[in-house]
Every structure is written in C-alpha cells, then in structure tokens.
N, CA, C and O atoms as a Tinker XYZ file with bonds, in Angstrom:
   444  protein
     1  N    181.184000   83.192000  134.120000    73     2
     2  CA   180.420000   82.265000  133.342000    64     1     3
     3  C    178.995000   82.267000  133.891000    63     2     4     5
     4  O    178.903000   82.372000  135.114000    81     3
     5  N    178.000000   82.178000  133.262000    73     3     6
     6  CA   176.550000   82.114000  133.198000    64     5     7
     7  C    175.984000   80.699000  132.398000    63     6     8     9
     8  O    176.448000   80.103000  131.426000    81     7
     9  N    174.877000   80.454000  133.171000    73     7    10
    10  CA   174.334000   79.206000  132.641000    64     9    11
    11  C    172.619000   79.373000  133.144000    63    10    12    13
    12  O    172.074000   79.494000  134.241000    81    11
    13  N    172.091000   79.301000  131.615000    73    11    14
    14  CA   170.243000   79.286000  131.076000    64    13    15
    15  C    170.037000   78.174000  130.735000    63    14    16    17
    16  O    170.932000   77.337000  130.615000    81    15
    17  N    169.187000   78.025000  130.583000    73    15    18
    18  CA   167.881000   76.777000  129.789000    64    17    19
    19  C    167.951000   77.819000  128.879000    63    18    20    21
    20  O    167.009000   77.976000  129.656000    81    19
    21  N    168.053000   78.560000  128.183000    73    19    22
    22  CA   167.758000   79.194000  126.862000    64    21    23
    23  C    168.581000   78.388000  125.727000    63    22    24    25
    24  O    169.516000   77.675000  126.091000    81    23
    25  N    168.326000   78.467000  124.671000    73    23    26
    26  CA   168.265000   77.498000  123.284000    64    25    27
    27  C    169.502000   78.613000  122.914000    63    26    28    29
    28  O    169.323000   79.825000  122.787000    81    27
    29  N    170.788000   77.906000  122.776000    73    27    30
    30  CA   171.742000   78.637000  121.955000    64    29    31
    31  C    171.522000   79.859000  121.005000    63    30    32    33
    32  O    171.726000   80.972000  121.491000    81    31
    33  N    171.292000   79.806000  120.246000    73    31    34
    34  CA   170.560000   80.745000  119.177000    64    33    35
    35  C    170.484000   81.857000  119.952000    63    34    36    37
    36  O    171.108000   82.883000  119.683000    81    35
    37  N    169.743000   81.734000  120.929000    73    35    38
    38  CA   169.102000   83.264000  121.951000    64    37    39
    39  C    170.291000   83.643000  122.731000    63    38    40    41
    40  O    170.809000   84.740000  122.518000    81    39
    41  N    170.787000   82.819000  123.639000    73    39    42
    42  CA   171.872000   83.085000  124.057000    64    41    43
    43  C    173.238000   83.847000  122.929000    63    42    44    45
    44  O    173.967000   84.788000  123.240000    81    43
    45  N    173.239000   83.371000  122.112000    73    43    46
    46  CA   174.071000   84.169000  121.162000    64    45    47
    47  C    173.606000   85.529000  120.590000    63    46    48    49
    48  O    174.353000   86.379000  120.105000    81    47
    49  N    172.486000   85.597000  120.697000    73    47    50
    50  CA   172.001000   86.910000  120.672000    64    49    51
    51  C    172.153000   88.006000  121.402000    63    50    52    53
    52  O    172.400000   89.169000  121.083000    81    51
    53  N    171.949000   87.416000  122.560000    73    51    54
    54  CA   171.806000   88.328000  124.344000    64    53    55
    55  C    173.416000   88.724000  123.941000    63    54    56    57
    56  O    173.796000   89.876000  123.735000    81    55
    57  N    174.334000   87.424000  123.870000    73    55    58
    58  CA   175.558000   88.513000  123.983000    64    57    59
    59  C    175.609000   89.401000  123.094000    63    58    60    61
    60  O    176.087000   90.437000  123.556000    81    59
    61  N    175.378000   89.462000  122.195000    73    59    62
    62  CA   175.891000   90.112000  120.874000    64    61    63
    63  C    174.911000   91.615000  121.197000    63    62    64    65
    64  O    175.334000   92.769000  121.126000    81    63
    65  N    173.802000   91.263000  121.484000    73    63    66
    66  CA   173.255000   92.500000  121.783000    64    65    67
    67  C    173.220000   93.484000  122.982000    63    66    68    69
    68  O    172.750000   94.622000  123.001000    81    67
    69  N    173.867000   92.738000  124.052000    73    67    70
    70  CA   174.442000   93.106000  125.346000    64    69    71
    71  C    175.624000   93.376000  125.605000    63    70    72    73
    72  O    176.027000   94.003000  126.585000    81    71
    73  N    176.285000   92.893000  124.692000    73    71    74
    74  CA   177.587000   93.147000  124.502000    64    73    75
    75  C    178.534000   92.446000  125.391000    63    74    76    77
    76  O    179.635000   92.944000  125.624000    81    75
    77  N    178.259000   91.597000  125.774000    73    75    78
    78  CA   178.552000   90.483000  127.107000    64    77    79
    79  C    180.182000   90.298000  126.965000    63    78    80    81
    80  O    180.623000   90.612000  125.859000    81    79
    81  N    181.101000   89.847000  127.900000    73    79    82
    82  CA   182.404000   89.394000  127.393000    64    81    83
    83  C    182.905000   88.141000  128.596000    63    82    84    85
    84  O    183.985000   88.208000  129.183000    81    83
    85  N    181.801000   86.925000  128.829000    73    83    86
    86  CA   181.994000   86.404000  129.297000    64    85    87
    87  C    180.791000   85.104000  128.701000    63    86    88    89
    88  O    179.637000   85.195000  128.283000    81    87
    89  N    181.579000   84.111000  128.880000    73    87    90
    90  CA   180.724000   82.811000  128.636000    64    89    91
    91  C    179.080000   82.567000  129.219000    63    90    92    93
    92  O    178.584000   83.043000  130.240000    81    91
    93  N    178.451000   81.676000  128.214000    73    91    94
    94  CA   177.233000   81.701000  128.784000    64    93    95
    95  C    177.313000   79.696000  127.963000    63    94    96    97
    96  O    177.834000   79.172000  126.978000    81    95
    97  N    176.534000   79.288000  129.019000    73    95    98
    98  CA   176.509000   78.098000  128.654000    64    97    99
    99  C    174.618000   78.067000  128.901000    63    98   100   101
   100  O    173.840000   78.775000  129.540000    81    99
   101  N    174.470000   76.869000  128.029000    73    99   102
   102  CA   173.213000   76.389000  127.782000    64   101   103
   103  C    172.482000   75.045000  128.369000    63   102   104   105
   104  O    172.741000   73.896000  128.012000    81   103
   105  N    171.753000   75.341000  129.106000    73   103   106
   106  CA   171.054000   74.033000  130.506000    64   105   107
   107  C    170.487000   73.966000  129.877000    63   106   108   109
   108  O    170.023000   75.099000  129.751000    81   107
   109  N    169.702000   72.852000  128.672000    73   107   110
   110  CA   168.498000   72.786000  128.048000    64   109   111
   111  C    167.638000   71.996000  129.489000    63   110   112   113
   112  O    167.931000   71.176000  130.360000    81   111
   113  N    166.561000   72.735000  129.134000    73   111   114
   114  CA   165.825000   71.581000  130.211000    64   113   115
   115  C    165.944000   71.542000  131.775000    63   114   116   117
   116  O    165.403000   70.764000  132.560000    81   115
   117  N    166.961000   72.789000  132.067000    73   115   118
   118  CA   167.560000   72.818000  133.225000    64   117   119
   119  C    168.093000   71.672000  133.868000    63   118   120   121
   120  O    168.017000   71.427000  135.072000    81   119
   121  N    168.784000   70.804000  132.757000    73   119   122
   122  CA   168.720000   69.620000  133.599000    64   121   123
   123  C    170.039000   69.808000  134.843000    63   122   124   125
   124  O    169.818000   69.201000  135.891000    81   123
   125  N    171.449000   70.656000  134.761000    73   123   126
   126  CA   172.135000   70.892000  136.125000    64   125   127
   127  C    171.377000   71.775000  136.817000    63   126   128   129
   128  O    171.606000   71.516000  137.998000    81   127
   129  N    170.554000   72.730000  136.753000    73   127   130
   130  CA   170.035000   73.561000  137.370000    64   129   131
   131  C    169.156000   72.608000  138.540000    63   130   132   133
   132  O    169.430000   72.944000  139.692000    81   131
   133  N    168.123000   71.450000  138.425000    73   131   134
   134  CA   167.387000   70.301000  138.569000    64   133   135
   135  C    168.400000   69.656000  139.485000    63   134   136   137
   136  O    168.049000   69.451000  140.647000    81   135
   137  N    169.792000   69.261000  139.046000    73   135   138
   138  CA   170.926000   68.546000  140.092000    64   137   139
   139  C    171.225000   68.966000  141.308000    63   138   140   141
   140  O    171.711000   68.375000  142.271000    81   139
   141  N    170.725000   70.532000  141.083000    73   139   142
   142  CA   171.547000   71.319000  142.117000    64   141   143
   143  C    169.877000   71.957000  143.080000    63   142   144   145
   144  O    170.007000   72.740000  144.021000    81   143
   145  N    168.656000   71.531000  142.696000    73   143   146
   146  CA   167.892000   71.710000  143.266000    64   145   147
   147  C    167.311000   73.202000  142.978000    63   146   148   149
   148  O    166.273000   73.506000  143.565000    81   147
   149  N    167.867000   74.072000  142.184000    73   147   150
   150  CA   167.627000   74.973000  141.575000    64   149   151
   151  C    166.407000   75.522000  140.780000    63   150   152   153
   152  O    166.268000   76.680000  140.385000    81   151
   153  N    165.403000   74.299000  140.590000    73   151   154
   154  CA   164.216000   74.670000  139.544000    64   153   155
   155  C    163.041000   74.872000  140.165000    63   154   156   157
   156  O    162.736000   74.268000  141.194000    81   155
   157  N    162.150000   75.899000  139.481000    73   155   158
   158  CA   160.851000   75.974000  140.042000    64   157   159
   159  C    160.133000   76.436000  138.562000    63   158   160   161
   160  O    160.592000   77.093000  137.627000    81   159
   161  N    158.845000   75.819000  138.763000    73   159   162
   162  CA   157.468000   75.893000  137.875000    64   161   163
   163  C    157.444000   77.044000  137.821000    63   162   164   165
   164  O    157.788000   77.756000  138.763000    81   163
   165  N    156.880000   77.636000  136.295000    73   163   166
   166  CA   156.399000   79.540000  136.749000    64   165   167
   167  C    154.695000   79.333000  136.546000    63   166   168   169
   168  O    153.958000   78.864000  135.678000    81   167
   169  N    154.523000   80.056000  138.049000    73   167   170
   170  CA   152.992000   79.512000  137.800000    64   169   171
   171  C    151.990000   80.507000  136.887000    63   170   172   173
   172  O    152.401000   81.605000  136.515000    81   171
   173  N    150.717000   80.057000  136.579000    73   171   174
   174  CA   149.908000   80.020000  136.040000    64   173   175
   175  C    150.051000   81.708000  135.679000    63   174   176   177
   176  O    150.088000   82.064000  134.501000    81   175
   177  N    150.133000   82.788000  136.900000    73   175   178
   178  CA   149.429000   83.761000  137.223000    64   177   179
   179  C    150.778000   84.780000  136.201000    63   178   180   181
   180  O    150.761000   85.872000  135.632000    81   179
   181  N    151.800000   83.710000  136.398000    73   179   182
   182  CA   153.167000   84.661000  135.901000    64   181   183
   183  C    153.464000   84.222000  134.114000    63   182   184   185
   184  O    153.852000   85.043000  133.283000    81   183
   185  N    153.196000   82.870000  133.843000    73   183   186
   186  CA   153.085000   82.648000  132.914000    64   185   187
   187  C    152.447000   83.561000  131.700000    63   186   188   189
   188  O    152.862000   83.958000  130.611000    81   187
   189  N    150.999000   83.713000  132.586000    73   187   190
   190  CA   150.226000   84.702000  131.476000    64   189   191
   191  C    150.935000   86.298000  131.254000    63   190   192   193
   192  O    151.023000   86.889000  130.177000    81   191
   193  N    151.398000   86.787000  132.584000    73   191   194
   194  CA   152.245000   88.139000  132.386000    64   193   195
   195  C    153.185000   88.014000  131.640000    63   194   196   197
   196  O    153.674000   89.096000  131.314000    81   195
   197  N    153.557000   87.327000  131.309000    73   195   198
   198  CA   155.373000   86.954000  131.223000    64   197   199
   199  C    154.749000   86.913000  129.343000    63   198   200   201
   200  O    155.058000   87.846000  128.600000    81   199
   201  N    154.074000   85.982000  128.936000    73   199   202
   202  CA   152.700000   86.139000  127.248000    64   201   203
   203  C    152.660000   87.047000  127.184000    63   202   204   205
   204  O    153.209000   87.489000  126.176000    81   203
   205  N    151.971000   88.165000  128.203000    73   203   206
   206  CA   151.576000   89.413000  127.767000    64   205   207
   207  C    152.499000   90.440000  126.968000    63   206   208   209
   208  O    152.347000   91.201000  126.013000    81   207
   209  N    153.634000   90.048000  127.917000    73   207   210
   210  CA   155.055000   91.046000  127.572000    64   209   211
   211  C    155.424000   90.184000  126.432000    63   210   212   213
   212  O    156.638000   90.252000  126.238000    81   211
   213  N    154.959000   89.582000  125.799000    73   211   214
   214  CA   156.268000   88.804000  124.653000    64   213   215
   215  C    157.386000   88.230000  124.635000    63   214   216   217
   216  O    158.313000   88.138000  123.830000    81   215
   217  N    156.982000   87.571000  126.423000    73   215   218
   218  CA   158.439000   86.566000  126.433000    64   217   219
   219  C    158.267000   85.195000  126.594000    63   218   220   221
   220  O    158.286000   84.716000  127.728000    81   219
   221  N    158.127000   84.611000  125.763000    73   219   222
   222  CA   157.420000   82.950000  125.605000    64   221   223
   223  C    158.480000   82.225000  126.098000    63   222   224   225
   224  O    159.359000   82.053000  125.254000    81   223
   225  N    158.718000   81.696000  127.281000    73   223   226
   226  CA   159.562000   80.653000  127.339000    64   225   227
   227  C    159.973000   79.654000  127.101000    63   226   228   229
   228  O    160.945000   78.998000  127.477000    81   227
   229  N    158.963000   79.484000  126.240000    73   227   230
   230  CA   158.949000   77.633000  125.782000    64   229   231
   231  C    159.846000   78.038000  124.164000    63   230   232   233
   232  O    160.709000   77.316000  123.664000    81   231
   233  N    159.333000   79.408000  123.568000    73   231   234
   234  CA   160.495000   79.955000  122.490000    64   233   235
   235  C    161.651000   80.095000  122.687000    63   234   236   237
   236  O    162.435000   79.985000  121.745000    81   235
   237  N    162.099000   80.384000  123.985000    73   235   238
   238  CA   163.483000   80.758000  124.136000    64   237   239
   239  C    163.933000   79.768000  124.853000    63   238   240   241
   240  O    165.116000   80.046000  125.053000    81   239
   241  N    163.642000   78.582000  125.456000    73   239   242
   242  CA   164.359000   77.802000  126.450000    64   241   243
   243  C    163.834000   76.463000  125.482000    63   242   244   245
   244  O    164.645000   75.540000  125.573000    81   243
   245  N    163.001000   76.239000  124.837000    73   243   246
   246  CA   163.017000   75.568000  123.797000    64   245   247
   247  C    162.002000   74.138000  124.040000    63   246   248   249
   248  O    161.845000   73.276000  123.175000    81   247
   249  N    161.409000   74.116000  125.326000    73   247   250
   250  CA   160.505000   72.965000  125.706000    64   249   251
   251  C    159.120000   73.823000  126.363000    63   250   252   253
   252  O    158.996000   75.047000  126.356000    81   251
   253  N    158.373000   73.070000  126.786000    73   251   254
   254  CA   156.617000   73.770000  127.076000    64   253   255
   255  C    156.533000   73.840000  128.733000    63   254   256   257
   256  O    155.552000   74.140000  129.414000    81   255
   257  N    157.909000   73.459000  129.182000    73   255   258
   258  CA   157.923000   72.709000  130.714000    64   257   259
   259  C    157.506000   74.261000  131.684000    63   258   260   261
   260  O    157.181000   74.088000  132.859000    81   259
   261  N    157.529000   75.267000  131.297000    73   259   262
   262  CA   157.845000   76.576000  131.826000    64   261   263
   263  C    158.479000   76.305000  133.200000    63   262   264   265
   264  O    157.825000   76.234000  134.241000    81   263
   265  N    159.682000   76.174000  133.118000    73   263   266
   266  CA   160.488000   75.718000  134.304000    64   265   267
   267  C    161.451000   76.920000  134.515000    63   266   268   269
   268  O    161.610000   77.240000  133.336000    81   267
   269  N    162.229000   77.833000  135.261000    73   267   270
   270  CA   163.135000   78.328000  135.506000    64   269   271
   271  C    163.768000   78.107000  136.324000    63   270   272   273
   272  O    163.142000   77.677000  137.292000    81   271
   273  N    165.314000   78.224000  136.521000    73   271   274
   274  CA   166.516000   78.115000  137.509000    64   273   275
   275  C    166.099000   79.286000  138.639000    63   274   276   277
   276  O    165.592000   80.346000  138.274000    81   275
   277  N    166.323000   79.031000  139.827000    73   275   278
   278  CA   166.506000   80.211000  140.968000    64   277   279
   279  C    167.796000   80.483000  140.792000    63   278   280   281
   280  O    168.726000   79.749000  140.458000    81   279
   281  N    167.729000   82.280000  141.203000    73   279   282
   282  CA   169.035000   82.585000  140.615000    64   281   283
   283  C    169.743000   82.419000  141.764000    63   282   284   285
   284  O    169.405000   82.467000  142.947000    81   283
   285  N    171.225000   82.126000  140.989000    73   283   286
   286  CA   172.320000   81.445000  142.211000    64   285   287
   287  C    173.682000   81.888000  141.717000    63   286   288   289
   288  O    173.658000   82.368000  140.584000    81   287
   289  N    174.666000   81.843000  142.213000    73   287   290
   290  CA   175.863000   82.262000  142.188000    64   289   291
   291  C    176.836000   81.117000  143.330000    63   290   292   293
   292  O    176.695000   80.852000  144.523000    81   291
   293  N    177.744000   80.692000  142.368000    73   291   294
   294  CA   178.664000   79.543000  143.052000    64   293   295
   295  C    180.144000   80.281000  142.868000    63   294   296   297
   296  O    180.371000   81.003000  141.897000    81   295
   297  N    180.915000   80.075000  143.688000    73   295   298
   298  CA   182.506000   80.110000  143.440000    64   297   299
   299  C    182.993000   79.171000  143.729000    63   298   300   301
   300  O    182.784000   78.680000  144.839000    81   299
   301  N    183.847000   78.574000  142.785000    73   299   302
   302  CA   184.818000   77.630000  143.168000    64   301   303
   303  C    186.175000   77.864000  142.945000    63   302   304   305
   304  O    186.792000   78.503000  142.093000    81   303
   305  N    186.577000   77.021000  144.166000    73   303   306
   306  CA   188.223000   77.356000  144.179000    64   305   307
   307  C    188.900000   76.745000  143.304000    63   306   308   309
   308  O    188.212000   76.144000  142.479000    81   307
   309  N    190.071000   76.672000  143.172000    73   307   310
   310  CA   190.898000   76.095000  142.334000    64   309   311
   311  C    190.968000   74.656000  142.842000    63   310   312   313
   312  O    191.412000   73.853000  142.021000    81   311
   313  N    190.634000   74.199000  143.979000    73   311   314
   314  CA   191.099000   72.381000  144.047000    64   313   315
   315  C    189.232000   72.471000  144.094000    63   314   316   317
   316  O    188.485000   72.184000  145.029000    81   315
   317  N    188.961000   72.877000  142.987000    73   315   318
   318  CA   187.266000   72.259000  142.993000    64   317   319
   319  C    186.345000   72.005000  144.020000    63   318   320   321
   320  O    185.440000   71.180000  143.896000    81   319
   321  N    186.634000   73.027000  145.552000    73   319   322
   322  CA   185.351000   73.367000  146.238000    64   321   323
   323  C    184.507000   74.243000  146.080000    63   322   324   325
   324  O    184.652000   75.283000  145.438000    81   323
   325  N    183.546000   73.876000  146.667000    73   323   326
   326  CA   182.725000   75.503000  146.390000    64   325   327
   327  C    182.999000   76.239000  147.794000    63   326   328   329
   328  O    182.986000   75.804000  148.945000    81   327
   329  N    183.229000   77.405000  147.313000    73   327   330
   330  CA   183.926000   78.621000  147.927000    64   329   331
   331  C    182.998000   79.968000  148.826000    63   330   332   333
   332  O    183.236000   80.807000  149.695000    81   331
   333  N    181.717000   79.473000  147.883000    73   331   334
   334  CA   180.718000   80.306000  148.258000    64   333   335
   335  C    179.376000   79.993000  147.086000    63   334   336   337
   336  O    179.424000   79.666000  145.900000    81   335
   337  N    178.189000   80.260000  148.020000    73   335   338
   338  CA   177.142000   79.986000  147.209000    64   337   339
   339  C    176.094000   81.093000  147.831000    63   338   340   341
   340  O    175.943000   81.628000  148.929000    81   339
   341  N    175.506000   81.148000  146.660000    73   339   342
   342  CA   174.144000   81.965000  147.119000    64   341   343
   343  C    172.812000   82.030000  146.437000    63   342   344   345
   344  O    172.817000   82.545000  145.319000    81   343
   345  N    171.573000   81.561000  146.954000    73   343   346
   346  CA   170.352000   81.265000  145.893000    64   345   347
   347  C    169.383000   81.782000  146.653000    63   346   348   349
   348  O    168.986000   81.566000  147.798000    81   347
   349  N    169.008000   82.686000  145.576000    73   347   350
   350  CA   167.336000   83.208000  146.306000    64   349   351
   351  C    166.322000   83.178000  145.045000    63   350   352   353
   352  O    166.725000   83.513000  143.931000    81   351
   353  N    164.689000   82.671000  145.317000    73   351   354
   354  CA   164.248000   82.985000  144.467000    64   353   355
   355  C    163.422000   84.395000  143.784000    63   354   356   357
   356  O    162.625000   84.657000  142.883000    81   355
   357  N    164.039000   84.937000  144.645000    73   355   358
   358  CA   163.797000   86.407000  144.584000    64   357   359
   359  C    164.883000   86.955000  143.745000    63   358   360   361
   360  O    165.933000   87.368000  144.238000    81   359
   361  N    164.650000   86.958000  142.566000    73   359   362
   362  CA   165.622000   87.601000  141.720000    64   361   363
   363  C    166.020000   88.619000  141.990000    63   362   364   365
   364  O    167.081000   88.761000  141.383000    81   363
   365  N    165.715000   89.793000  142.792000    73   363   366
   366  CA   165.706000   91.380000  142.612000    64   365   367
   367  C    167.255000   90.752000  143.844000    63   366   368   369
   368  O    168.376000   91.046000  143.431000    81   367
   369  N    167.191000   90.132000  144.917000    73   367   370
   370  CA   167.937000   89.783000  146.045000    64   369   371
   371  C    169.652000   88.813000  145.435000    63   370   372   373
   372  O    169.520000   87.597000  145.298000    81   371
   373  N    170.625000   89.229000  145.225000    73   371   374
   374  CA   171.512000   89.195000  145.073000    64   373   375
   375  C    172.678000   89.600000  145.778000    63   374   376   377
   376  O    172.599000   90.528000  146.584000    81   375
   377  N    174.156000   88.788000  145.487000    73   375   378
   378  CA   175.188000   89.994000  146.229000    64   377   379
   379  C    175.557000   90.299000  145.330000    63   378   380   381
   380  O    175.635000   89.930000  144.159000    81   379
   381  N    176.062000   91.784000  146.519000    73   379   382
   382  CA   177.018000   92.889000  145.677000    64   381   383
   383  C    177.887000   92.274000  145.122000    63   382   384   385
   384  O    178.364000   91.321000  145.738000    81   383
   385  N    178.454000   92.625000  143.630000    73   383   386
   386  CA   179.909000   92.699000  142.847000    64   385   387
   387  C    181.110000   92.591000  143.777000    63   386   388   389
   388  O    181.987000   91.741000  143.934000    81   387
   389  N    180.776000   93.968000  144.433000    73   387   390
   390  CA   182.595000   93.464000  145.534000    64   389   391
   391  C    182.421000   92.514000  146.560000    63   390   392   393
   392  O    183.468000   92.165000  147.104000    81   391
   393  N    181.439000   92.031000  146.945000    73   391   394
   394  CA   181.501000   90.946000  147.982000    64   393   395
   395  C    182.407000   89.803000  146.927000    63   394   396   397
   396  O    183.491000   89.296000  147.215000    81   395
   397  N    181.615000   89.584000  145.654000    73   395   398
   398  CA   182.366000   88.770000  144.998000    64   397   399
   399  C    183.718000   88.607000  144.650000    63   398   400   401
   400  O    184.457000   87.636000  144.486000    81   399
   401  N    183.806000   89.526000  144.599000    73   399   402
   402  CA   185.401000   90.564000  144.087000    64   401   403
   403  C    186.292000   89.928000  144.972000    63   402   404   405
   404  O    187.134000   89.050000  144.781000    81   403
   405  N    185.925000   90.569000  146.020000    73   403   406
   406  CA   186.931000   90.490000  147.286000    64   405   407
   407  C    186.947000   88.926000  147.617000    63   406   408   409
   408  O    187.984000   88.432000  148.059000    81   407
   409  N    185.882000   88.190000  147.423000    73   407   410
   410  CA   186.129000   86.076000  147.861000    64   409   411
   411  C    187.391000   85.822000  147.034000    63   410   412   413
   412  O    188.439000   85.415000  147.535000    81   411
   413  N    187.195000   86.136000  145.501000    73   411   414
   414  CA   187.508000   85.841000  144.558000    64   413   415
   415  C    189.291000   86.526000  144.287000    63   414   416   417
   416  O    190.109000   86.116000  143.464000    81   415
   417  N    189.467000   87.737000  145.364000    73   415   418
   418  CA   190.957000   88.160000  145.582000    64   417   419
   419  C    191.326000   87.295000  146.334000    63   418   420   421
   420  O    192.158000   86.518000  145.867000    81   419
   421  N    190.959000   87.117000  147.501000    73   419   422
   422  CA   191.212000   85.768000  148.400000    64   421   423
   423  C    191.562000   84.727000  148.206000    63   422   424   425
   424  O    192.623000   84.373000  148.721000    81   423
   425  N    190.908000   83.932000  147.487000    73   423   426
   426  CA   191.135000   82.904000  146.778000    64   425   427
   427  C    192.617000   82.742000  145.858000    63   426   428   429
   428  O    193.623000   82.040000  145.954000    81   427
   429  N    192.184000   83.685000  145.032000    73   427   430
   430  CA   193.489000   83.802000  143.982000    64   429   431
   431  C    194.632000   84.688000  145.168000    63   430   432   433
   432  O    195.698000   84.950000  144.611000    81   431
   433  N    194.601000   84.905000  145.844000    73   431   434
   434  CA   195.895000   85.105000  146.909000    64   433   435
   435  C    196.249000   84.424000  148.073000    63   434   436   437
   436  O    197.037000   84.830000  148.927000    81   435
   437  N    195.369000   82.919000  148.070000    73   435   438
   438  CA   195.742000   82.091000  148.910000    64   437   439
   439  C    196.615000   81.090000  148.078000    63   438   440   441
   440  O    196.397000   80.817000  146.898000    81   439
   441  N    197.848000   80.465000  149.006000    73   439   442
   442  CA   199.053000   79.852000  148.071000    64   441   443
   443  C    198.570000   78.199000  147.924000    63   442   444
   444  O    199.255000   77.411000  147.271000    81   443
C-alpha cells in the first residue's frame, strides 16, 4: 500500500498507466503524512524546476500549499506495531526490496 497528497483522479491514473497492482490511498493535504512528521515545503528554487517540467503540484495534489511527504516506509505487524520504519528526505536513499522481503518473512513466520 502507498499513500500521496495526490487528488484521486491522478492517482487512478498512475495505476492504470503504471500498471500498479497494489493500493494507493489519498492524503489530501498530507494531513497523516503532517501526524507522522513527514512534511516539508518545496522551496522556491524547486518549485520553479518542478513548473518547468510540467509538474504543477497544486494540479495534482489539489491545494497551492506545495507541501510534500518525505519518503518513508513503515511495516506493521499483525498486533499493530510498527515493525520497521524508514524516512529520508532524500528520495534517491531507500531500502532494498529484500531487506523488506525478508522483515516481512519474519513476521509472517513468527507464531
């Protein structure tokens, strides 16, 4: 599961044109993203790049706030802890798939 400030509409697009086969839910406003301490301003310098390329955020996330989520990744277990977390605002900086993989065998093979 995935979760944007993007305006339904778009999100139904991305899958359809990505071919996605997993849920995407819609933060208008980032307002859980905001709960979880997750939001930052896009400033001035990125804003205008971000125009240049034809990606208006205030079109696709649906308010003027130019706010984005830092990207993050949560697991939770089955009695509703979190299992693992990870947030950088360095988008390019992520974990690997099998790090995930393998929490997520763990989990589902603990009794």
């Amino acid at each position: 599961m995935s979760i944007t400030p993007q305006l339904p509409e778009h999100i139904e697009a991305n899958i359809k044109d990505e071919k996605l086969d997993f849920e995407i839910l819609s933060d208008l406003g980032n307002v859980v993203a905001r709960e979880y301490g997750l939001v930052f301003e896009v400033p001035t310098y990125l804003k205008e790049a971000y125009l240049g390329l034809g990606l208006d955020l205030a079109k696709f996330n649906g308010d003027d706030s130019w706010t984005l989520p830092i990207p993050a990744n949560f697991v939770v277990d089955q009695e509703g802890s979190i299992a693992y977390s990870h947030g950088d605002p360095d988008y390019r900086r992520r974990p690997e798939p099998d790090e995930i993989i393998e929490l997520l065998a763990g989990i589902r093979a603990d009794p």
